[in-house]
N, C-alpha and C positions, 0 to 999 in steps of 0.2 A: 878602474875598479878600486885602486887604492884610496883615492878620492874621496872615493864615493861613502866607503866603507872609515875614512876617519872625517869626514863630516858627520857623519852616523854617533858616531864619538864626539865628537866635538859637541852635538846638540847634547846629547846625553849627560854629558858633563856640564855642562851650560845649565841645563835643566833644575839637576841634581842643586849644582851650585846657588843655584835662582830661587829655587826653592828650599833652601838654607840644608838642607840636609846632607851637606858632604863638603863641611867649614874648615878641613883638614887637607883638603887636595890643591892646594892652591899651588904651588911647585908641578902636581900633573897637569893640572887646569890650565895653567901657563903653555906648559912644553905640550899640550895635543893640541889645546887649540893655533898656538904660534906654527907649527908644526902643518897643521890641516889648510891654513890660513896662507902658506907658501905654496901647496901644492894649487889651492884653489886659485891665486893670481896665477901658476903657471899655465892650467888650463884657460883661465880669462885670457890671457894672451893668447893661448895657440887659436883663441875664439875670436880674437880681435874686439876683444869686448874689455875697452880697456877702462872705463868707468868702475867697473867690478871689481879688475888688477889694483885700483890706487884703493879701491875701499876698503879691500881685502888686504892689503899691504900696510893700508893704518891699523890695521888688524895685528899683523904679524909687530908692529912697532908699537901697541897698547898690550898686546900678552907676550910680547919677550919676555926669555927667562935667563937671559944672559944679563941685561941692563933693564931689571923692571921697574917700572914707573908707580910710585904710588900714589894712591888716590884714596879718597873719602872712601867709606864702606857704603852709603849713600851711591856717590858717582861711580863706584865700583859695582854693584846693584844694579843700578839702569845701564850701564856701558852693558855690562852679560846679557839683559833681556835683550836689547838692538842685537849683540853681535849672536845672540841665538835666533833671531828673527831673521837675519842676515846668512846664515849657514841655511835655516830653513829655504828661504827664498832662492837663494842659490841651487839648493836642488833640483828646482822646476827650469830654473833659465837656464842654469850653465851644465848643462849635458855633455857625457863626454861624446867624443865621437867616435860612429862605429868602428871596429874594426874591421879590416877588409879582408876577405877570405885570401887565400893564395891562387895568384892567376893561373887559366887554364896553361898549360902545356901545348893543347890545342887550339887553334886560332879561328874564332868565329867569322871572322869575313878572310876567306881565305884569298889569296893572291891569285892571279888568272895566268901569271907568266912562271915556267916550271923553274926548277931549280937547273 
């Protein structure tokens, strides 16, 4: 659910940033989306979906905010539109998976030999 909820974030900020109206977040824009971009490889792994892990992990090494890399405001510009295309798309593919209710206490095929 965490995931899911700072992808949700991640576009939003993506968006904002894309569409030039929030030219002052670039320190938050960094740490949510590097942030969203980690958790997203770890679900690509637990999915075996490891195509996702290394795209989404150039992710996480294009919006560091520890060692940020700069770039043209140009190549800065079209990098946000892919990596907001890229969270988008991720939403439909990489689902988390359900969680499993708690097993009965009761055993559906019960055993024939007594205790």
């Amino acid at each position: 659910m965490l995931t899911k909820i700072l992808k949700w974030v991640s576009i939003a900020l993506l968006l904002l940033v894309g569409l030039r109206l929030a030219k002052n977040y670039q320190g938050l824009l960094e740490m949510v989306v590097c942030v969203s971009a980690l958790l997203v490889v770890g679900q690509a792994v637990r999915a075996a979906k490891y195509f996702w892990a290394a795209g989404f992990l150039a992710i996480v090494v294009l919006f560091n905010p520890v060692v940020p890399i700069v770039l043209s405001a140009k190549i800065f510009l079209w990098l946000n539109w892919v990596c907001l295309a890229t969270f988008l798309v991720s939403l439909a593919v990489l689902k988390g998976s359900p969680t499993l209710s708690v097993p009965s206490l009761t055993n559906r095929t019960p055993r024939t030999e007594s205790l």
